[in-house]
N, CA, C and O atoms as a GROMACS GRO file, in nm:
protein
  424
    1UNK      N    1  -1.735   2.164   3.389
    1UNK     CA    2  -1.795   2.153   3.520
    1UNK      C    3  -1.719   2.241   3.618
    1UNK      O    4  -1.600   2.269   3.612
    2UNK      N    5  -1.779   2.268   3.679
    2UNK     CA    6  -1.726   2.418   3.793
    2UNK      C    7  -1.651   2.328   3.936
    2UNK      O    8  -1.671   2.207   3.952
    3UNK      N    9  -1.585   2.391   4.008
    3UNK     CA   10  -1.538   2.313   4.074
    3UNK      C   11  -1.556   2.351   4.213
    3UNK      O   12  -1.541   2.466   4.254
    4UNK      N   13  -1.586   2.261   4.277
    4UNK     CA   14  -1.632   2.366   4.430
    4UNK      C   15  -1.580   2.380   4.492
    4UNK      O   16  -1.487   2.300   4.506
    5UNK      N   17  -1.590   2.463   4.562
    5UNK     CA   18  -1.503   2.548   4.666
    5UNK      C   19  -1.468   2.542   4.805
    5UNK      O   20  -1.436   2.651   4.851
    6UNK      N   21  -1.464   2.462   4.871
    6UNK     CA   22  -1.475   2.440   5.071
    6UNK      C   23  -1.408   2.564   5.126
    6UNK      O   24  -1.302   2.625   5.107
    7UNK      N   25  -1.569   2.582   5.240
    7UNK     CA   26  -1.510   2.690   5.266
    7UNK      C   27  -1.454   2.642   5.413
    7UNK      O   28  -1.488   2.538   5.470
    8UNK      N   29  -1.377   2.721   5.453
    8UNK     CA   30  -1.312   2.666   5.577
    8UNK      C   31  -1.365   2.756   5.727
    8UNK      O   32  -1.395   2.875   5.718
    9UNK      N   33  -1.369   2.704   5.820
    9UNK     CA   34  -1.348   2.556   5.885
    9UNK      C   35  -1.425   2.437   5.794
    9UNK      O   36  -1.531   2.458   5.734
   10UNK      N   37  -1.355   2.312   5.795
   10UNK     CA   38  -1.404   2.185   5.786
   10UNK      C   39  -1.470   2.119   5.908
   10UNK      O   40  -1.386   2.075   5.987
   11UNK      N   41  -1.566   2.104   5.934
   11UNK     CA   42  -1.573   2.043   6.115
   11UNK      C   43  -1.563   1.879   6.114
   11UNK      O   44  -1.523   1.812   6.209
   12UNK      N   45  -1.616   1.817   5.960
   12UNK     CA   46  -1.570   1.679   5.927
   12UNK      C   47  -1.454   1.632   5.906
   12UNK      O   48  -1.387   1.696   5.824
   13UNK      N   49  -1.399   1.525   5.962
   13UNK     CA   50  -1.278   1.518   5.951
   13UNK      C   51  -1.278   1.444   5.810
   13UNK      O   52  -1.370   1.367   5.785
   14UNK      N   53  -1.198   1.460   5.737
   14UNK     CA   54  -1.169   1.432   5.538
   14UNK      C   55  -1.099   1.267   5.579
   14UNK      O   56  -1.033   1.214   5.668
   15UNK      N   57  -1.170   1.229   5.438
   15UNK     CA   58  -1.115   1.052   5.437
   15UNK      C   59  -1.007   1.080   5.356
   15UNK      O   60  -1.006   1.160   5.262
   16UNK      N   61  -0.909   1.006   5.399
   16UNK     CA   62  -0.791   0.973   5.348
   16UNK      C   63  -0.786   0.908   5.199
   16UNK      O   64  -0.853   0.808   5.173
   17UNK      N   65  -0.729   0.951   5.134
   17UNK     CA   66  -0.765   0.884   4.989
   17UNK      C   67  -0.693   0.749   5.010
   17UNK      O   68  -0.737   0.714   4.900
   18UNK      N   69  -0.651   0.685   5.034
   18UNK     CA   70  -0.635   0.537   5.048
   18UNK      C   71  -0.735   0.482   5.092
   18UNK      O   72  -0.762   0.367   5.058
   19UNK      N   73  -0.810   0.551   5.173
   19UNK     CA   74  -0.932   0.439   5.192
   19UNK      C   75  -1.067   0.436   5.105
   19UNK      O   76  -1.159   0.356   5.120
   20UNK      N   77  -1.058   0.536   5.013
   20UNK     CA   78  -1.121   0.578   4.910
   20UNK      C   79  -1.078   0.446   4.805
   20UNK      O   80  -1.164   0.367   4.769
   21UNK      N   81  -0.933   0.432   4.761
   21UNK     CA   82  -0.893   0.339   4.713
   21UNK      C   83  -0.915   0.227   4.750
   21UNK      O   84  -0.958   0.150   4.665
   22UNK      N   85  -0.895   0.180   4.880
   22UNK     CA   86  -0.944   0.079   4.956
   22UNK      C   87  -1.097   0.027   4.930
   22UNK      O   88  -1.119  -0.087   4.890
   23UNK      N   89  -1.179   0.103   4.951
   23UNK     CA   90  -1.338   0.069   5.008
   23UNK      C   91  -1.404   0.135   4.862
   23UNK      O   92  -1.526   0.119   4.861
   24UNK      N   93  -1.353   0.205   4.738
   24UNK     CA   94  -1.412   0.230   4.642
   24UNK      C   95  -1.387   0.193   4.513
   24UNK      O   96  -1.467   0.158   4.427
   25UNK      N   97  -1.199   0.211   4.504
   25UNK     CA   98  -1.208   0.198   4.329
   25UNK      C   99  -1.106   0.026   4.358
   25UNK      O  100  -1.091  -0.032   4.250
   26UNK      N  101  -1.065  -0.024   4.436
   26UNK     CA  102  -1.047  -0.153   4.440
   26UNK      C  103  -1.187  -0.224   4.381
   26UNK      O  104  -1.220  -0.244   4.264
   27UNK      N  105  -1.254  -0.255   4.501
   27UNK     CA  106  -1.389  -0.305   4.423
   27UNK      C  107  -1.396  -0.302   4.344
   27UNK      O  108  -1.366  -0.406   4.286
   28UNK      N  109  -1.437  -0.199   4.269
   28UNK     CA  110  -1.522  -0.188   4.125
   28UNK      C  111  -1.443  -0.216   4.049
   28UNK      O  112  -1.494  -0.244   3.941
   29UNK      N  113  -1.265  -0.229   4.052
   29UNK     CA  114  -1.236  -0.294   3.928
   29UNK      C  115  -1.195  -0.416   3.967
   29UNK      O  116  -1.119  -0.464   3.883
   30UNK      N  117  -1.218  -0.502   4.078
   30UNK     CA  118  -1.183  -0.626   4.094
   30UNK      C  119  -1.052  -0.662   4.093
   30UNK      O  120  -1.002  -0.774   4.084
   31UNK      N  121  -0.996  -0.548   4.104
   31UNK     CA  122  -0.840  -0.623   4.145
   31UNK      C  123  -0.765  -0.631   4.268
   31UNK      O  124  -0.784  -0.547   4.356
   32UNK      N  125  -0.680  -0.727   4.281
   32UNK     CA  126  -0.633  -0.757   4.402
   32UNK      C  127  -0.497  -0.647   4.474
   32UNK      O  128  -0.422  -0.585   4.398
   33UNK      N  129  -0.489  -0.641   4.562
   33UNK     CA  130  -0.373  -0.521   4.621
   33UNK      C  131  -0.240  -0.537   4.494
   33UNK      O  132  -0.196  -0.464   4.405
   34UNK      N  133  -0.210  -0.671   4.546
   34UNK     CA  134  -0.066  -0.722   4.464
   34UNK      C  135  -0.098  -0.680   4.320
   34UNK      O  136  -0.028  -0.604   4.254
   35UNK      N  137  -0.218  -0.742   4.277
   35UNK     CA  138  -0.210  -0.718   4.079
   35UNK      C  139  -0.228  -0.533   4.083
   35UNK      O  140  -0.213  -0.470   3.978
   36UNK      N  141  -0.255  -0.476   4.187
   36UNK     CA  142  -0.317  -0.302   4.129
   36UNK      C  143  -0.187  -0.221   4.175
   36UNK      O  144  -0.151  -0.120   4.115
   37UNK      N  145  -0.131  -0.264   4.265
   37UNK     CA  146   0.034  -0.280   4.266
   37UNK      C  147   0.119  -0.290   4.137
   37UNK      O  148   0.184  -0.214   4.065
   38UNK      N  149   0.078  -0.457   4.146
   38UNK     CA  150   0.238  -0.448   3.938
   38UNK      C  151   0.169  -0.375   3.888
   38UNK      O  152   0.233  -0.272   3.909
   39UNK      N  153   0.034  -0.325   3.804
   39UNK     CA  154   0.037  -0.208   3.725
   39UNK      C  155   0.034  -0.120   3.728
   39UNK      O  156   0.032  -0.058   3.622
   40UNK      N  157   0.032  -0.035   3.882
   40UNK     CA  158   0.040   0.075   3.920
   40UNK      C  159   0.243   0.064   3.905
   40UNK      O  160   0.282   0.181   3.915
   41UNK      N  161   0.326  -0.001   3.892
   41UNK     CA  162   0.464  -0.016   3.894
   41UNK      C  163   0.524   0.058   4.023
   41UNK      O  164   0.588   0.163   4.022
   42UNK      N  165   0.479  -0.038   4.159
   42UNK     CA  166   0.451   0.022   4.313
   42UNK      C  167   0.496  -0.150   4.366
   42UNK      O  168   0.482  -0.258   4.307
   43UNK      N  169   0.539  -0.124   4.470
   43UNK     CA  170   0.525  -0.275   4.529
   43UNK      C  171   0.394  -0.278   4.622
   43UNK      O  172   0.318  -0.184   4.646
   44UNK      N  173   0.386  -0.441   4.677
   44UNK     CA  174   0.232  -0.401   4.705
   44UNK      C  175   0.271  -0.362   4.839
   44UNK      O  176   0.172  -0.345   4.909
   45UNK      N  177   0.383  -0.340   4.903
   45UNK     CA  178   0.386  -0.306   5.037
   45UNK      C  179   0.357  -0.121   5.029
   45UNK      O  180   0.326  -0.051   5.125
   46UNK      N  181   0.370  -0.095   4.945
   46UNK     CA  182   0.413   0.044   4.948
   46UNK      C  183   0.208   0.079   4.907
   46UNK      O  184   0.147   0.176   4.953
   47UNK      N  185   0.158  -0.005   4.834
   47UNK     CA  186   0.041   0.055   4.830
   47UNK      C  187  -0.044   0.038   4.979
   47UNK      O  188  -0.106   0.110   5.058
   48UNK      N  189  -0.012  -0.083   4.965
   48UNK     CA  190  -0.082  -0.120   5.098
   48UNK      C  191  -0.044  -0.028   5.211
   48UNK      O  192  -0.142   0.031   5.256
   49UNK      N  193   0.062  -0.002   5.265
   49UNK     CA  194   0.052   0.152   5.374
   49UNK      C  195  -0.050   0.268   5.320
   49UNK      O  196  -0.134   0.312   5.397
   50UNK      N  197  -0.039   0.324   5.162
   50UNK     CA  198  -0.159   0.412   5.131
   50UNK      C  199  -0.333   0.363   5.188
   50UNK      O  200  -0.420   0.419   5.256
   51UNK      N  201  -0.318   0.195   5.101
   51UNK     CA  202  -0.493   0.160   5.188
   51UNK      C  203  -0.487   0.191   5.299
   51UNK      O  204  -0.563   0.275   5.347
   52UNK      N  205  -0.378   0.122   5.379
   52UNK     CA  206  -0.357   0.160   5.591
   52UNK      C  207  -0.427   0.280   5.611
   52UNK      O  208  -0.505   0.285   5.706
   53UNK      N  209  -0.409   0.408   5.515
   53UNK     CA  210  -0.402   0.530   5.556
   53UNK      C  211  -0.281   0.563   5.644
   53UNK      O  212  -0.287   0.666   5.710
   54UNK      N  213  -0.159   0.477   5.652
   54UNK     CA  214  -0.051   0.516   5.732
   54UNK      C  215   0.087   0.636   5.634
   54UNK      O  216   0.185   0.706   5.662
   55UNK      N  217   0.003   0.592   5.509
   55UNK     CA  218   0.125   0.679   5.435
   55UNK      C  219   0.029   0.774   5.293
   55UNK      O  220  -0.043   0.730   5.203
   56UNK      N  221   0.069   0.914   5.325
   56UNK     CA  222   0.073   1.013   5.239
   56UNK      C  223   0.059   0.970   5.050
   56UNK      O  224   0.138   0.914   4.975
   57UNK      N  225  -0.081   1.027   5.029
   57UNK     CA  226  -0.045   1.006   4.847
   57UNK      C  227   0.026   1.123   4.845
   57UNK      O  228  -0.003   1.240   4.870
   58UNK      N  229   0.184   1.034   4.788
   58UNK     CA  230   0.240   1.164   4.712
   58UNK      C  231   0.223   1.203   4.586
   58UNK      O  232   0.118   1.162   4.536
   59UNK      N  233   0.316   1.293   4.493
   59UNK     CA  234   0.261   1.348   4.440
   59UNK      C  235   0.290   1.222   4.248
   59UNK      O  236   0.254   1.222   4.130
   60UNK      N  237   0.368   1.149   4.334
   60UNK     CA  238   0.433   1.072   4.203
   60UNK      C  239   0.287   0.959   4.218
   60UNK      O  240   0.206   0.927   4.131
   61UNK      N  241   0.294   0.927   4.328
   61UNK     CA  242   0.112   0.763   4.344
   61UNK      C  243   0.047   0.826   4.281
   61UNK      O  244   0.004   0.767   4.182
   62UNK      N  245  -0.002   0.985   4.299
   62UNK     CA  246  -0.170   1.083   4.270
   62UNK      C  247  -0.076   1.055   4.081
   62UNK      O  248  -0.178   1.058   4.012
   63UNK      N  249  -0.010   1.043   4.024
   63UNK     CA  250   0.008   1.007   3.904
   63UNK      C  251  -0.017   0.928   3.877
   63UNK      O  252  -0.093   0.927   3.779
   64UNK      N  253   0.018   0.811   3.931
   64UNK     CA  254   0.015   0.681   3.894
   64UNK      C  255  -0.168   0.649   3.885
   64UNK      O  256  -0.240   0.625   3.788
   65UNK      N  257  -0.204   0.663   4.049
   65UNK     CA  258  -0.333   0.602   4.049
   65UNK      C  259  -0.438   0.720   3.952
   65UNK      O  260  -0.554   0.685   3.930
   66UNK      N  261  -0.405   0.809   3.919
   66UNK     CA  262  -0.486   0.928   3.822
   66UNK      C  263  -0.492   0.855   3.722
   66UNK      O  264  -0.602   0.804   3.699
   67UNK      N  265  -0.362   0.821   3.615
   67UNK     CA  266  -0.340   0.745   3.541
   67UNK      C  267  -0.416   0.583   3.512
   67UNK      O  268  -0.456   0.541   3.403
   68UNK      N  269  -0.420   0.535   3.601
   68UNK     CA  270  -0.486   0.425   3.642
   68UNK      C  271  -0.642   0.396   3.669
   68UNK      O  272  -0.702   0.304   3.614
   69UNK      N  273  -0.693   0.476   3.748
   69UNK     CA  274  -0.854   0.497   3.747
   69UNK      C  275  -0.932   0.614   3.629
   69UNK      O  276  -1.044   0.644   3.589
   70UNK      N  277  -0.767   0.656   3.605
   70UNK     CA  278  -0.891   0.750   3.463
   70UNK      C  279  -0.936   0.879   3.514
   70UNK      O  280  -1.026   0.939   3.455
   71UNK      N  281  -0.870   0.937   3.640
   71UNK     CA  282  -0.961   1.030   3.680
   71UNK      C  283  -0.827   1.185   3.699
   71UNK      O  284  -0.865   1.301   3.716
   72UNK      N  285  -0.708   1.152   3.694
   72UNK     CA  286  -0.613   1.207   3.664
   72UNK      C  287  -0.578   1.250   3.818
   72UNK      O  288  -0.649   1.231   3.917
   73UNK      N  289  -0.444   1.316   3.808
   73UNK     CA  290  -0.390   1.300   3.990
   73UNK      C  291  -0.419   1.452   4.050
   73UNK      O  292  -0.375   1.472   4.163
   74UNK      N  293  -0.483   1.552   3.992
   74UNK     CA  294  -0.540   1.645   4.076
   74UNK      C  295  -0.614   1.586   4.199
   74UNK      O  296  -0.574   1.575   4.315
   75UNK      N  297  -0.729   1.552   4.144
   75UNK     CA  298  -0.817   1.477   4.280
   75UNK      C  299  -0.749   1.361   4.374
   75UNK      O  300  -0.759   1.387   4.494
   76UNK      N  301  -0.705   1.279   4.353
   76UNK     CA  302  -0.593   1.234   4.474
   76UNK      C  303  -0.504   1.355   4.512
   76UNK      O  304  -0.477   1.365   4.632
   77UNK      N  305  -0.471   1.419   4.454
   77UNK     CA  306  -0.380   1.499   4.558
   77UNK      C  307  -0.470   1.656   4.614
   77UNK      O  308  -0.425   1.752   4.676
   78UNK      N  309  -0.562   1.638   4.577
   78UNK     CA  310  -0.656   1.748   4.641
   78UNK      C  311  -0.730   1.685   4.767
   78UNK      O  312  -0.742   1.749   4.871
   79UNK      N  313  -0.783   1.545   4.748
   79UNK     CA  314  -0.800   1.489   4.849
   79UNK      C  315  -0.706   1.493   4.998
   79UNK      O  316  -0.736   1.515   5.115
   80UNK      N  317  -0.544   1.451   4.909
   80UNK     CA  318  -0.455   1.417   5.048
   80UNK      C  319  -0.389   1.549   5.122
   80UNK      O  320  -0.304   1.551   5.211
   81UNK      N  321  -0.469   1.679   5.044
   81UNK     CA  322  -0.420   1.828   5.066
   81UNK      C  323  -0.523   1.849   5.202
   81UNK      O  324  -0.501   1.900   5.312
   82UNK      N  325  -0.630   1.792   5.151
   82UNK     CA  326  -0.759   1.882   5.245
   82UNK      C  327  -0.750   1.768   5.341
   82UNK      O  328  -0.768   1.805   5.457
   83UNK      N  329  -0.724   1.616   5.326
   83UNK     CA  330  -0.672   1.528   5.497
   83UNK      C  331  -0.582   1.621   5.580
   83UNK      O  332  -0.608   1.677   5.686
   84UNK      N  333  -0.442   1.625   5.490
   84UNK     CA  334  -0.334   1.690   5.561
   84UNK      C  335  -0.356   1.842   5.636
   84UNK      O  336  -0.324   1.875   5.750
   85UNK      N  337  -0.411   1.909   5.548
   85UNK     CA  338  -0.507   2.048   5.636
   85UNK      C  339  -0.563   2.019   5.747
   85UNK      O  340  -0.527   2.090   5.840
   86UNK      N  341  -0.632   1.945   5.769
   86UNK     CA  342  -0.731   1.911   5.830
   86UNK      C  343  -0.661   1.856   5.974
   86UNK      O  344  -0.704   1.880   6.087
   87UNK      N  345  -0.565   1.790   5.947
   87UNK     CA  346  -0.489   1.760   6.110
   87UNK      C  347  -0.406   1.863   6.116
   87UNK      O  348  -0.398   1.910   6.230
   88UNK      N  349  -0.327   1.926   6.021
   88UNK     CA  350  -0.260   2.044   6.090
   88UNK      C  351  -0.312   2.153   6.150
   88UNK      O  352  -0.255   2.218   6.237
   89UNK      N  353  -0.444   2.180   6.094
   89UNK     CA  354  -0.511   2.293   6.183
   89UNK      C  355  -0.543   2.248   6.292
   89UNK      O  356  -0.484   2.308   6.382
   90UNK      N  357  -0.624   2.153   6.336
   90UNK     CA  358  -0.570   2.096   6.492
   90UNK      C  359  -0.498   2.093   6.555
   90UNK      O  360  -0.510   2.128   6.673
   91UNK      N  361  -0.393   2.048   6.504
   91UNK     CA  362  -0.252   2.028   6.566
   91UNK      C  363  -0.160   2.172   6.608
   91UNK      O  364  -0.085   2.194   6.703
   92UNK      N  365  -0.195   2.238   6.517
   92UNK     CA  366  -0.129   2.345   6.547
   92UNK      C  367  -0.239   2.455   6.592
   92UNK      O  368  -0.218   2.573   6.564
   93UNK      N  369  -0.348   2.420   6.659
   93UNK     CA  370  -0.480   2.541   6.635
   93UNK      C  371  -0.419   2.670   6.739
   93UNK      O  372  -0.405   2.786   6.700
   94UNK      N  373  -0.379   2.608   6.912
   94UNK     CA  374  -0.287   2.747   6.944
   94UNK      C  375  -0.199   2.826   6.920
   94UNK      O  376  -0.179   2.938   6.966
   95UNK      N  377  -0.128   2.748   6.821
   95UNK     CA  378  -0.012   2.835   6.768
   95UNK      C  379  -0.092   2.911   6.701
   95UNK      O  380  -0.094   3.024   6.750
   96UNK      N  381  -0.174   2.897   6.590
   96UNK     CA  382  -0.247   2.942   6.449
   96UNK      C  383  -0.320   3.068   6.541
   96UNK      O  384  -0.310   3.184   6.502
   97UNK      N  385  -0.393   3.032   6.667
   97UNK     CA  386  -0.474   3.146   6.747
   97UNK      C  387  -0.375   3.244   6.779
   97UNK      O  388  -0.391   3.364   6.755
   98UNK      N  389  -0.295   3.206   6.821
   98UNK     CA  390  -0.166   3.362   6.871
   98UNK      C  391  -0.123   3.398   6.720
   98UNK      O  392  -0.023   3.470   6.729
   99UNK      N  393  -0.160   3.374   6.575
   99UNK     CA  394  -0.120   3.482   6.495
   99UNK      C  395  -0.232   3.598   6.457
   99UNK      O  396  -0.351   3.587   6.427
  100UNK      N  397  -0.160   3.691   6.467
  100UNK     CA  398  -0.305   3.837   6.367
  100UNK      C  399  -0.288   3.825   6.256
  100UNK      O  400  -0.177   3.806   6.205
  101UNK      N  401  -0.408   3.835   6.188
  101UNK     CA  402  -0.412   3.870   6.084
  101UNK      C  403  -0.344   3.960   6.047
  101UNK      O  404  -0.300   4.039   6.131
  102UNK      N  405  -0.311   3.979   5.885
  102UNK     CA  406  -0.251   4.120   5.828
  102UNK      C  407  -0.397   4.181   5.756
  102UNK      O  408  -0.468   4.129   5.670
  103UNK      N  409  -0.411   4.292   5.817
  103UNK     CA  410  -0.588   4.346   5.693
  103UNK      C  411  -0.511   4.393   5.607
  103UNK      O  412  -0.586   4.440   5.522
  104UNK      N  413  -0.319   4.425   5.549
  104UNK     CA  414  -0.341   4.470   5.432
  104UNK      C  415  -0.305   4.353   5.348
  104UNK      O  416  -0.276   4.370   5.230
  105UNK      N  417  -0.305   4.222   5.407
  105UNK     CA  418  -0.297   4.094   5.270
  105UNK      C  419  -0.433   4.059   5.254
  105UNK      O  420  -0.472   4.002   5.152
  106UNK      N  421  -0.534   4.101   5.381
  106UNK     CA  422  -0.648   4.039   5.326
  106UNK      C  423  -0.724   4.079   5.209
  106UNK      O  424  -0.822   4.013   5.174
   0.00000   0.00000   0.00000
């Protein structure tokens, strides 16, 4: 399967993969924070800031929960790449406007 491409600007702001976890693959497997916690080998405080959306999938969780839903930790951490993009180009959009381009890297 081919993989697609975003082209940038994003004008939607990207869901946080915790709430993906939260509002998608919780459900469907019926487990509770605490039990998806002990087998994720996470405490449940530490997952629970990911549901919050207050804390970053790093790159060791996008293992764990890859491992865990079967879907492997590219896509969690491609997800928490294109969130994190997504406020830094805001955040930094005047700085980003005062740079030129180089036309000989482009």
């Amino acid at each position: 399967m081919a993989e697609y491409q975003v082209k940038r600007p994003v004008l939607r702001k990207p869901v946080h993969p915790g709430e993906i976890m939260r509002e998608d693959v919780l459900p469907a497997i019926g487990l509770s924070v605490s039990e998806t916690a002990r087998r994720l080998g996470v405490s449940r405080q530490q997952l629970h800031r990911v549901l919050a959306c207050t804390h970053p999938i790093t790159t060791e969780m996008a293992l764990r929960i890859g491992k865990f839903a079967g879907n492997g930790p590219e896509l969690w951490l491609r997800l928490q790449q294109n969130y994190d993009l997504w406020h830094a180009e805001r955040r930094l959009k005047r700085e980003l406007d005062e740079i030129e381009a180089n036309a000989k890297a482009a």
